[in-house]
C-alpha positions in Angstrom: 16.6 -73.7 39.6 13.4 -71.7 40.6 13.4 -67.7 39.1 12.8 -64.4 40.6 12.4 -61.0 39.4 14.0 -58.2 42.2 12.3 -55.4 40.9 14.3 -51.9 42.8 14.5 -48.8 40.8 18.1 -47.8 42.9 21.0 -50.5 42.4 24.5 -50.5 41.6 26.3 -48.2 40.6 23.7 -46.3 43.0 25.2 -46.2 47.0 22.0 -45.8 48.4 20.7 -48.2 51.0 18.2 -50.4 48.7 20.9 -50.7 45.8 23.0 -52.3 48.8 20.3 -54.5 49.9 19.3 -55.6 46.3 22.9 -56.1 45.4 23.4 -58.7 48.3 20.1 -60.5 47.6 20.8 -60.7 44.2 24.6 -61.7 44.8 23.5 -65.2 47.1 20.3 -66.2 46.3 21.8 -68.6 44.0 23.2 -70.6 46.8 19.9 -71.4 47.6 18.0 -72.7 44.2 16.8 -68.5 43.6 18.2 -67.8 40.1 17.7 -63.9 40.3 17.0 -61.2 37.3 17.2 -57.4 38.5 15.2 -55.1 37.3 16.1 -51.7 37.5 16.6 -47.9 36.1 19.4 -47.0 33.9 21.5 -45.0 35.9 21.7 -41.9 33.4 18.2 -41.3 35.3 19.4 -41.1 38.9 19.7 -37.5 40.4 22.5 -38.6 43.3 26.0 -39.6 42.7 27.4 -42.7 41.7 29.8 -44.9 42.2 31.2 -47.0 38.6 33.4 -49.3 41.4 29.9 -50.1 42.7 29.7 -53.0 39.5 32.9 -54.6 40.3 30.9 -55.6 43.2 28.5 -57.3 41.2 28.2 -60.9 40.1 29.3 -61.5 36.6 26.9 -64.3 35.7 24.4 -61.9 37.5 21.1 -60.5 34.8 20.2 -57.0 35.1 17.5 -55.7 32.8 18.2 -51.3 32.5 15.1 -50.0 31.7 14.3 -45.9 30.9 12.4 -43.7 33.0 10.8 -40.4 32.0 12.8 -37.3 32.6 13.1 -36.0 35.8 13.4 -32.2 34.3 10.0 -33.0 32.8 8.2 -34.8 35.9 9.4 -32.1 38.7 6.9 -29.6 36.4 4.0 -32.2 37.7 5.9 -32.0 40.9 7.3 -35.5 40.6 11.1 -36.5 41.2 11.0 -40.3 42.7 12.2 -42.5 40.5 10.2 -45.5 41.5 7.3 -43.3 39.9 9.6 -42.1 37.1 10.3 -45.6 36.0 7.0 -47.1 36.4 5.4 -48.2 33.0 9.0 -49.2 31.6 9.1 -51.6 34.8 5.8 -52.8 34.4 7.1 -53.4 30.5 10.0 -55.6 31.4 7.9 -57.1 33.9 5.4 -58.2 31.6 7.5 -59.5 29.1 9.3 -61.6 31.5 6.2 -63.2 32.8 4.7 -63.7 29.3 7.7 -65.4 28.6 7.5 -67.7 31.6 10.7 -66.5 32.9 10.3 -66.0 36.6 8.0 -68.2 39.3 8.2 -65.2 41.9 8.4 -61.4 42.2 10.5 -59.6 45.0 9.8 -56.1 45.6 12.3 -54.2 47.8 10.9 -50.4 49.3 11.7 -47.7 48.8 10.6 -46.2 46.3 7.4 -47.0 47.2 4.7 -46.8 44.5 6.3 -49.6 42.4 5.1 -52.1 44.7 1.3 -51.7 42.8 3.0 -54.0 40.5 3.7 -56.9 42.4 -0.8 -56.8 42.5 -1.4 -56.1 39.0 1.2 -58.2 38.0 -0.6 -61.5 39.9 -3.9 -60.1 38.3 -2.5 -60.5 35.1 0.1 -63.5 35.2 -0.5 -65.4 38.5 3.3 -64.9 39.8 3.2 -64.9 43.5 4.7 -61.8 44.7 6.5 -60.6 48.2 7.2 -57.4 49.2 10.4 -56.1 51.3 10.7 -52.7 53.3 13.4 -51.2 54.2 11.3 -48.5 55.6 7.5 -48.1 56.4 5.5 -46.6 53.9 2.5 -45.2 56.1 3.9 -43.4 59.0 2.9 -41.1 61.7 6.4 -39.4 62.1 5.9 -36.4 60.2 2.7 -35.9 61.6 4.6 -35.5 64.7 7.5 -33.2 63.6 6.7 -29.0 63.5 4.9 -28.4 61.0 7.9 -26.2 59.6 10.0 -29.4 60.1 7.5 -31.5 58.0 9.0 -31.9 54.0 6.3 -29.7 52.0 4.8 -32.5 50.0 4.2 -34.4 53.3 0.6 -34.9 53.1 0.4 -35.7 49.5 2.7 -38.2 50.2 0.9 -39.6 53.0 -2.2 -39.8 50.9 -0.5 -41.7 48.1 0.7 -43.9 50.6 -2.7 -44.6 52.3 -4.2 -45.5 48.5 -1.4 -47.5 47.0 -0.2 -49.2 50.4 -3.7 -51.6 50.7 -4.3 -52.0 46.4 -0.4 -53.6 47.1 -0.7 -55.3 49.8 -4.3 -57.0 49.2 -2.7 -60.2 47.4 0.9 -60.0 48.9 2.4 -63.8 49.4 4.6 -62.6 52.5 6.3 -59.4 53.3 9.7 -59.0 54.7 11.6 -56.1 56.2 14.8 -55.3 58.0 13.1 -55.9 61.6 9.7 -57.6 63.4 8.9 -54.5 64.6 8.7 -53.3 60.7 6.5 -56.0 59.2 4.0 -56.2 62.8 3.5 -52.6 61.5 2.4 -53.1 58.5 0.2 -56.4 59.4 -1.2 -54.7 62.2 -2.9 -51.8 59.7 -5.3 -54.5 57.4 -7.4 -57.2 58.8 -6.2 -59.6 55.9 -3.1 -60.1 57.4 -1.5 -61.9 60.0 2.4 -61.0 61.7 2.8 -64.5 60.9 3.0 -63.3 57.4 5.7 -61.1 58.0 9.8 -61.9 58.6 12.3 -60.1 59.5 15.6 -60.1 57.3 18.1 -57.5 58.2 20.9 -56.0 55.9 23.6 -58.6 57.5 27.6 -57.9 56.4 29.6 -58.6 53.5 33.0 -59.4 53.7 33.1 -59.6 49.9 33.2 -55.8 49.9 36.0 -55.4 52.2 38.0 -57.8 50.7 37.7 -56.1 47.5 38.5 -52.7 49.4 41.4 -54.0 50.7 42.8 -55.2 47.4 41.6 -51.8 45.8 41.9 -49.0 48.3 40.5 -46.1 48.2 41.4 -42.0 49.4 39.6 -41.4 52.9 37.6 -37.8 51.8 37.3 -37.4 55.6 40.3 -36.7 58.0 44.0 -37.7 57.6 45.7 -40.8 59.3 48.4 -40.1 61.5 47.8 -36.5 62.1 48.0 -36.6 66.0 44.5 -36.7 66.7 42.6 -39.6 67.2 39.2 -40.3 64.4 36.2 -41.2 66.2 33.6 -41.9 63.4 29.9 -42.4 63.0 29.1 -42.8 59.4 25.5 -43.2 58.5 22.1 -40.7 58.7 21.2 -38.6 61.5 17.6 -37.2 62.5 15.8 -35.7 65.4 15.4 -39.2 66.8 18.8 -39.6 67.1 19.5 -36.1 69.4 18.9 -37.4 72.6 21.8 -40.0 72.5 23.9 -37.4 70.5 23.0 -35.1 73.6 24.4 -37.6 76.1 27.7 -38.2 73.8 28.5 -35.0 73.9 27.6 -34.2 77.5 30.2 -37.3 78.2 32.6 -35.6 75.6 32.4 -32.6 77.8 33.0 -34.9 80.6 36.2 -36.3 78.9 37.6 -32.5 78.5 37.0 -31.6 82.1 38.2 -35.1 83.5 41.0 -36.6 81.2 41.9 -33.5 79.0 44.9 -34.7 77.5 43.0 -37.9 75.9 39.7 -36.2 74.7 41.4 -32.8 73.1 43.4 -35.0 70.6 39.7 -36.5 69.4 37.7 -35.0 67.0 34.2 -36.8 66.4 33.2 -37.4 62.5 29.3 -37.3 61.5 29.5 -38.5 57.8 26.4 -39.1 55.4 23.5 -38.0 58.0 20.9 -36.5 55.7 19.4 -38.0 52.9 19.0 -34.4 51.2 21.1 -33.0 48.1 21.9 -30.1 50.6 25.6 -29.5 51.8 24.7 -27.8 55.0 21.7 -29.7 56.3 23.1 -30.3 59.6 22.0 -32.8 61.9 24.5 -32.6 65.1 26.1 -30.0 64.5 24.1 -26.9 65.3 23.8 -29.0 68.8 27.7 -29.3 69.1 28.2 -25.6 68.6 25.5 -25.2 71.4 27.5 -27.1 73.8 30.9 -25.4 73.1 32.4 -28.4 70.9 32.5 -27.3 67.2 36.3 -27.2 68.0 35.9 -31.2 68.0 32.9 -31.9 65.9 32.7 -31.7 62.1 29.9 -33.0 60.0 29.1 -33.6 56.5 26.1 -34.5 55.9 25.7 -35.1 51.7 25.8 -39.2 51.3 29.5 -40.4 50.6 30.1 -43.6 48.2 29.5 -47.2 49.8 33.1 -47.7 49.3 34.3 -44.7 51.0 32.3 -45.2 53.9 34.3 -48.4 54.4 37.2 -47.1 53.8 36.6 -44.6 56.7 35.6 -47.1 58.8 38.5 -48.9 58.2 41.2 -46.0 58.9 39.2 -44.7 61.9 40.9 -45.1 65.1 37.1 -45.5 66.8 33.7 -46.0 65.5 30.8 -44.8 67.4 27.3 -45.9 66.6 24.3 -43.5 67.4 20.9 -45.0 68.2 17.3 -43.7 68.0 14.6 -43.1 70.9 12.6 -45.5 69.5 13.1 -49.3 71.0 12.7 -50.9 67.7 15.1 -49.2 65.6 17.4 -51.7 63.7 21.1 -50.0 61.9 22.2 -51.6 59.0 25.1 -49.8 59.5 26.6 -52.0 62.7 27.1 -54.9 60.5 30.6 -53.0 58.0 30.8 -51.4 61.7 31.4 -54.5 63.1 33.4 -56.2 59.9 35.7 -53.4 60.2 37.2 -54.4 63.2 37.7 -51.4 65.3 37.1 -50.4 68.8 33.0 -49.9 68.6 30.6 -48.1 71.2 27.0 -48.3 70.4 24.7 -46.2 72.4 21.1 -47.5 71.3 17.9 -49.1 73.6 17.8 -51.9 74.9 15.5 -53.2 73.2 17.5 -52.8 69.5 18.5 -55.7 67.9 22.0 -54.1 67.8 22.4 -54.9 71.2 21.7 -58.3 70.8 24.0 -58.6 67.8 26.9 -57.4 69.4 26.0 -59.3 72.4 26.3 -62.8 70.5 29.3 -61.7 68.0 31.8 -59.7 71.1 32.3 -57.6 68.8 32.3 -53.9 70.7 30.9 -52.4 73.4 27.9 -51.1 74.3 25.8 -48.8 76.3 21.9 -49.3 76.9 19.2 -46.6 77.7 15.2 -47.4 78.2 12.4 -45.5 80.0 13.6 -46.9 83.6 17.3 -46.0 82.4 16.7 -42.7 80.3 19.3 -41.6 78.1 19.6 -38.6 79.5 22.0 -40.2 82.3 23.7 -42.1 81.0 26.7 -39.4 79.9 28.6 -40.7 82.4 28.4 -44.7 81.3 29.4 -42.9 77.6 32.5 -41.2 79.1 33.9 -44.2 80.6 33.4 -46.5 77.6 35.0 -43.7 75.3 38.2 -43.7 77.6 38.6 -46.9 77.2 38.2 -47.5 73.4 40.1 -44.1 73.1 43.4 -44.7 74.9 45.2 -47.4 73.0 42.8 -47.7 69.5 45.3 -49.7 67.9 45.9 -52.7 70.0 45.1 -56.1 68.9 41.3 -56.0 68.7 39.0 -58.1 70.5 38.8 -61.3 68.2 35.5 -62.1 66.6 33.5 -64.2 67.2 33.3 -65.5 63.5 31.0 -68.6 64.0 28.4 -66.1 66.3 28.2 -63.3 62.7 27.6 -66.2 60.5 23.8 -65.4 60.8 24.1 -61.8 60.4 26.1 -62.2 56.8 24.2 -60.9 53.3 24.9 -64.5 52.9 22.8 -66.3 55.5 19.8 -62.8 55.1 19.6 -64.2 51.4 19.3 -67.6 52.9 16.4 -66.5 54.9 14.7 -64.7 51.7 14.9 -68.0 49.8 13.3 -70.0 52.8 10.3 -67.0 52.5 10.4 -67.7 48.3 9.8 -71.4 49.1 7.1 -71.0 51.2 5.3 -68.6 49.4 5.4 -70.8 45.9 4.3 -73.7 47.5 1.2 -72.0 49.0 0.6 -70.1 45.4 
């Protein structure tokens, strides 16, 4: 069996996105003739909560190599706190001794954090392992450049300066890169001449169903609302931003529509925004300064500090509705609809048409959905909302729509890991 290094600073018992993505890569590659070693950060290092259930989740035959990482009450002096920078020489050290030992044919090297990914160059330099790179997000990005200034996080532009140094040292010997859509890797192979989109795939998060069997076996309390209170739960767990107030602003404006036109239905709903920022902060609000606005903080609560993997699923679970909130740009790909759609509740997405979670819940039937692009702007579309929210709303707890199991086979962790090993493959046979 051929061997690869995942090298991610954030894994289990972490709950942030890359620990989840590292954690399903790591949990099927074997399926596919990828033996996989993790390394990683002791979590005594991490400055966010953490989940110990998190491991249970974790293959038992699985390697994981803990390394150290300076402290974090030493580096924020220097004005350093990412972890991925923290833990960089320890990383390179296991690294090292793994390749000197001839223990792995391939380096994988999910992002964020960012600056670890120098290693997948140096290490080729040094030991001639092939090595691919995976982003979750872009590194090099325009966005802030396009908030207010006083929206911009204050170490913005040294940020964007690191990222314009390290991003093209990393990327000068990449084998292939992956990331959770097209739209992510063209990005990144559009900014340096040496590469090609052909050397870029897209491999999304895909769903477990691992994880909610376990859940089901080992529930867990919902931190959110209380089941069989009266009210109905829509939910929307997952992160918020200014890209997403648009098609907030048209849910609520079809909320309000709901009130005026089928009162005794939408005052029993209250609408949950759970996990939207990625900040320590308990009251950096994403929607809900724009609720009160609109006269609906009576139905609209928010908390926006992250929540454990496994309590996000259990909230999904218990909800009587999920709603899923899209962003203005056409590209943007949620991780989040695939437990959405493994949970089996009534589901509205409101996302553009040109997302690929329109096509996936297109080809699985597994909720509804409503569209908005520049010739349909989201801006009308409140009423479209309303009438879809009625409908999910007014008997939650029927028999659900059955789904289509053999259509979410390819959206699985199972059959992403596949696709990761296909990428492996090709990129050792070229090396």
């Amino acid at each position: 069996m051929k061997r690869v290094a995942i090298l991610g600073a954030d894994f289990a018992p972490s709950s942030l996105p890359p620990a989840l993505r590292l954690r399903f890569f790591a949990s099927h590659l074997p399926a596919f003739g990828w033996e996989p070693t993790v390394v990683t950060t002791h979590p005594r290092h991490y400055d966010w909560p953490i989940d110990p259930a998190n491991l249970a989740l974790l293959p038992p035959e699985l390697r994981v190599i803990r390394t150290g990482a300076l402290p974090a009450r030493l580096t924020r002096r220097l004005g350093v706190g990412d972890i991925g920078m923290r833990s960089l020489p320890f990383h390179w050290a296991a690294l090292a001794q793994l390749c000197a030992r001839r223990q792995i044919d391939m380096l994988c090297i999910p992002v964020p954090p960012y600056v670890p990914m120098v290693l997948g160059r140096i290490i080729n330099a040094q030991f001639g392992v092939p090595y691919m790179i995976d982003y979750i997000d872009p590194w090099v990005t325009e966005y802030y450049w396009k908030l207010p200034p006083a929206q911009r996080p204050p170490k913005w532009p040294l940020a964007n300066a690191i990222a314009k140094l390290c991003e093209p040292f990393a990327l000068r010997r990449v084998a292939h890169i992956t990331g959770v859509s097209q739209a992510t890797t063209d990005d990144v192979a559009d900014r340096y001449a040496w590469l090609q989109r052909s050397d870029g795939s897209a491999i999304a998060y895909g769903g477990e169903p691992a994880d909610f069997a376990y859940l089901r076996r080992h529930p867990r309390r919902n931190p959110v609302f209380t089941r069989h209170d009266g009210l109905l739960h829509l939910c929307h767990v997952g992160r918020g931003g200014s890209d997403m107030l648009a098609t907030v602003r048209a849910i609520f404006s079809a909320f309000r529509l709901g009130l005026a036109h089928d009162p005794t239905l939408f005052e029993r709903v209250r609408l949950h925004f759970v996990g939207t920022s990625y900040s320590h902060r308990p009251d950096d609000f994403q929607f809900l300064p724009l609720a009160e606005a609109m006269g609906l903080a009576a139905y609209v609560d928010e908390l926006p500090l992250r929540v454990p993997y496994l309590d996000s699923l259990q909230i999904l679970l218990e909800a009587d509705a999920l709603l899923a909130v899209g962003s203005e740009a056409p590209h943007y790909t949620a991780s989040k609809i695939f437990p959405y759609i493994l949970a089996r509740r009534p589901l509205l997405a409101v996302f553009h048409e040109a997302s690929s979670v329109i096509s996936t819940l297109r080809e699985t039937g597994a909720g509804e959905w409503v569209e908005f692009s520049a010739d349909r702007p989201i801006e009308l579309q409140a009423e479209r909302i309303f009438v879809a929210l009625q409908r999910l709303l007014r008997d939650p707890w029927a028999e659900p729509t059955p789904l289509a199991l053999d259509a979410f086979i390819p959206f699985t962790a199972r059959a992403m890991a596949a696709r990761l090993a296909e990428r492996f493959d090709i990129a050792l046979s070229k090396a």
